[in-house]
N, C-alpha and C positions, 0 to 999 in steps of 0.2 A: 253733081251732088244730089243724093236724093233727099228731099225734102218735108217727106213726110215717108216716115218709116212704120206708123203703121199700116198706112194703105200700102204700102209694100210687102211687111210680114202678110198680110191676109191676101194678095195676090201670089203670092207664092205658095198658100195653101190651097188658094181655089185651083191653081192651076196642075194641083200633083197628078200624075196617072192613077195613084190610087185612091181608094174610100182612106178620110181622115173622120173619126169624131172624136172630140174629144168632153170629158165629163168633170164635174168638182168633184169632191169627195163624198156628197149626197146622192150621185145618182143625178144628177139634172144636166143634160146636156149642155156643154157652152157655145159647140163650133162642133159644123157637119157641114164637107166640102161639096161641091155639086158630085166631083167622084161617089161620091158615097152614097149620095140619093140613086144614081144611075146604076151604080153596081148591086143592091139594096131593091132596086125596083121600087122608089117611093117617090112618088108626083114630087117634085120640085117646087110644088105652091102648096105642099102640108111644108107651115114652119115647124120646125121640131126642136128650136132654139127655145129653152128653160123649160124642156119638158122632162120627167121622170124617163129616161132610160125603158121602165120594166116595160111602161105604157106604150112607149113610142116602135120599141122593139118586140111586141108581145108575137109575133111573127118572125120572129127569129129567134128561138129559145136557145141555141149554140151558139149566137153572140152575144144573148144577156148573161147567160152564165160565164163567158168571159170576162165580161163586164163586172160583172158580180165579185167573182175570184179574184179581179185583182183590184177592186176597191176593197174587197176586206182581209184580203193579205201582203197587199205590196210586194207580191211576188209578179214578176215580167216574165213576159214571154218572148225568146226570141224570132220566133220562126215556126208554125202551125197550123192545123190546116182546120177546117170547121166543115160539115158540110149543111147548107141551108137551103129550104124552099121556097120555088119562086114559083107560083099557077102549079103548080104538083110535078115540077121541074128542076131536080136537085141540083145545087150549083158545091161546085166546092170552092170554098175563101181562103185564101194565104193571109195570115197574120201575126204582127207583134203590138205586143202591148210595151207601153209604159209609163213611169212614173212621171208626173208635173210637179217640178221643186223651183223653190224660189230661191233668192240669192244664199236666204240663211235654212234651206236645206230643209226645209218645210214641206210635205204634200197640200198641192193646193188639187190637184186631181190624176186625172190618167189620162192619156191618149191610147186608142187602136187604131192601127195603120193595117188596112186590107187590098186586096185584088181577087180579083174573080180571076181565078184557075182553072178552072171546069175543062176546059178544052187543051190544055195543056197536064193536068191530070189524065185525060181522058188517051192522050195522043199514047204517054207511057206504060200502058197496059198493053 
């Protein structure tokens, strides 16, 4: 029996294939998995936990704008693609957004769930 369930929820996050971050509905990030820094290209020792989104991401303007979009319309996204720069090296992202609701159906914020597709983009051309 597991005994402590949140060390469990958050190892299950850390451990996804893909980028997870997720944000309140101010824009401040709450949770960014190591997927995320690694696919993202961001050192792993910038914390980026309770920072603005626009600042943290200001190098990826196709992922704040998603960001953006769906904190001021609670419109989700299922399935997407973005494409971002990494050293002057276009990567392209798969993603879906969504909404964070509480038991009484409240937005407490968003999640995006991403993967670096580039080369699997790249293969179907």
């Amino acid at each position: 029996m597991i005994k402590d369930f949140e060390e469990f929820y958050e190892a299950i996050l850390n451990n996804l294939t893909g980028g997870l971050v997720s944000l309140d509905m101010k824009g401040n990030i709450i949770y960014i998995n190591p997927m995320a820094y690694k696919i993202l290209h961001i050192e792993s020792s910038k914390n980026l936990l309770n920072t603005k989104y626009a600042e943290s991401f200001e190098d990826f303007e196709a992922l704040s704008k998603v960001i953006k979009e769906t904190i001021e319309t609670g419109k989700t996204v299922r399935r997407a693609e973005i494409a971002i720069m990494h050293a002057n090296v276009p990567l392209i992202i798969g993603y879906s957004t969504l909404i964070i609701k509480n038991a009484k159906n409240l937005n407490l914020g968003i999640a995006v769930i991403f993967q670096d597709i580039s080369f699997v983009s790249t293969a179907k051309k």
